[in-house]
N, C-alpha and C positions, 0 to 999 in steps of 0.2 A: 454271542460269539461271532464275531467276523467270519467270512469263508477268505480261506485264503487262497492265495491263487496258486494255480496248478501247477503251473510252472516252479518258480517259487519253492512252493510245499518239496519239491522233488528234487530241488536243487540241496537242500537242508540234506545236513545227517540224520540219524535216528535220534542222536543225543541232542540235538537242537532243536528239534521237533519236541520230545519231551520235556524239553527244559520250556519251552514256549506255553505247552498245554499245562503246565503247574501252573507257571508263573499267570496265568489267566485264570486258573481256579482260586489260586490265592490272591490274586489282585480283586475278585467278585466276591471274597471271602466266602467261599464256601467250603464247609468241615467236610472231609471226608477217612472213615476209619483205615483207607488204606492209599495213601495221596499217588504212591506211584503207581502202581496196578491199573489205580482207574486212569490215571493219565495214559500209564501205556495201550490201553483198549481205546483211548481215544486217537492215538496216532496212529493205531493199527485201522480203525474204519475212518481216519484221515488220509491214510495212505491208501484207503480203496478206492474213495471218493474221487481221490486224486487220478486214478486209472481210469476215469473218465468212461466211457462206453466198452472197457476191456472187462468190466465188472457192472452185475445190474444197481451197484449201491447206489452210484450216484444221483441216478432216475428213481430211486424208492426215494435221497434222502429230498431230493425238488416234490416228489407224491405227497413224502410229510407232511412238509412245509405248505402244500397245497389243501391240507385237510387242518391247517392251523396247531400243528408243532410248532415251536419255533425251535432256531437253526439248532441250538448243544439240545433242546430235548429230539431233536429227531436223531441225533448224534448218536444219544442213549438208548434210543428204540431199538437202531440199529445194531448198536452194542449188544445191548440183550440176547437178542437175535444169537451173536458172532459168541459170546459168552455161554449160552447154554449149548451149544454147536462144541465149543473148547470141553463142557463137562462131559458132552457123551465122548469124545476124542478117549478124554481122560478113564473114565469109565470102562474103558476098553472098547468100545464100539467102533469097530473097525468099520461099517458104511459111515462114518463121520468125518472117512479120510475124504472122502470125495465132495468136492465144492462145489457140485453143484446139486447135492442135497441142500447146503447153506443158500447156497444163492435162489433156490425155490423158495427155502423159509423167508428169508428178506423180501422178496417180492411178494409173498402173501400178510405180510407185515405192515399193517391199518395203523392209523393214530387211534383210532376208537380201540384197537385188540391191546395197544399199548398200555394205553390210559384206564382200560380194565385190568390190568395187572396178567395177563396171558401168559408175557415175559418174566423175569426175574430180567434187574438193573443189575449192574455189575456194583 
């Protein structure tokens, strides 16, 4: 997966954003049981990444890549991360309203804690 550029990325709507992150899952033919979901968790830590130093993702998702992710699986790491954050939300767990519980677990977020299965993938 190309990084796309910042600019760019921000200039998009939501809907075109989403419509890009399919269209590259199904151009790589890759199955997945719920195609929009996981696209849309991908434009949502697209659109972090894209916040550049206003959020710690972008420096965790260059860390990944630096411990040999490559770019859509650090995408996923990161995902995971933002997805079990969304179950406790859902759960009821009210300290899950504050981001920067999430943004400590991101940053504590290794390729090795990934690739052990730590996470749940979206």
């Amino acid at each position: 997966m190309l990084e796309p550029n910042r600019d760019w990325w921000k200039a998009l709507d939501d809907d075109e954003r989403l419509s890009m992150v399919m269209e590259h899952h199904q151009g790589a033919d890759i199955e997945l049981p719920d195609e929009y979901t996981h696209a849309l968790i991908h434009v949502v830590v697209e659109n972090q990444i894209a916040l550049g130093e206003e959020t710690p993702v972008e420096a965790v998702l260059r860390r990944l890549i630096d411990e040999n992710l490559d770019r859509h699986d650090a995408v996923h790491a990161i995902a995971s991360v933002l997805v079990n954050h969304m179950q406790e939300l859902m759960h009821g767990d009210d300290t899950a309203l504050d981001n920067d519980d999430y943004y400590a677990e991101v940053e504590e977020l290794t390729a090795e804690k990934w690739s052990r299965g730590e996470y749940t993938d979206e």
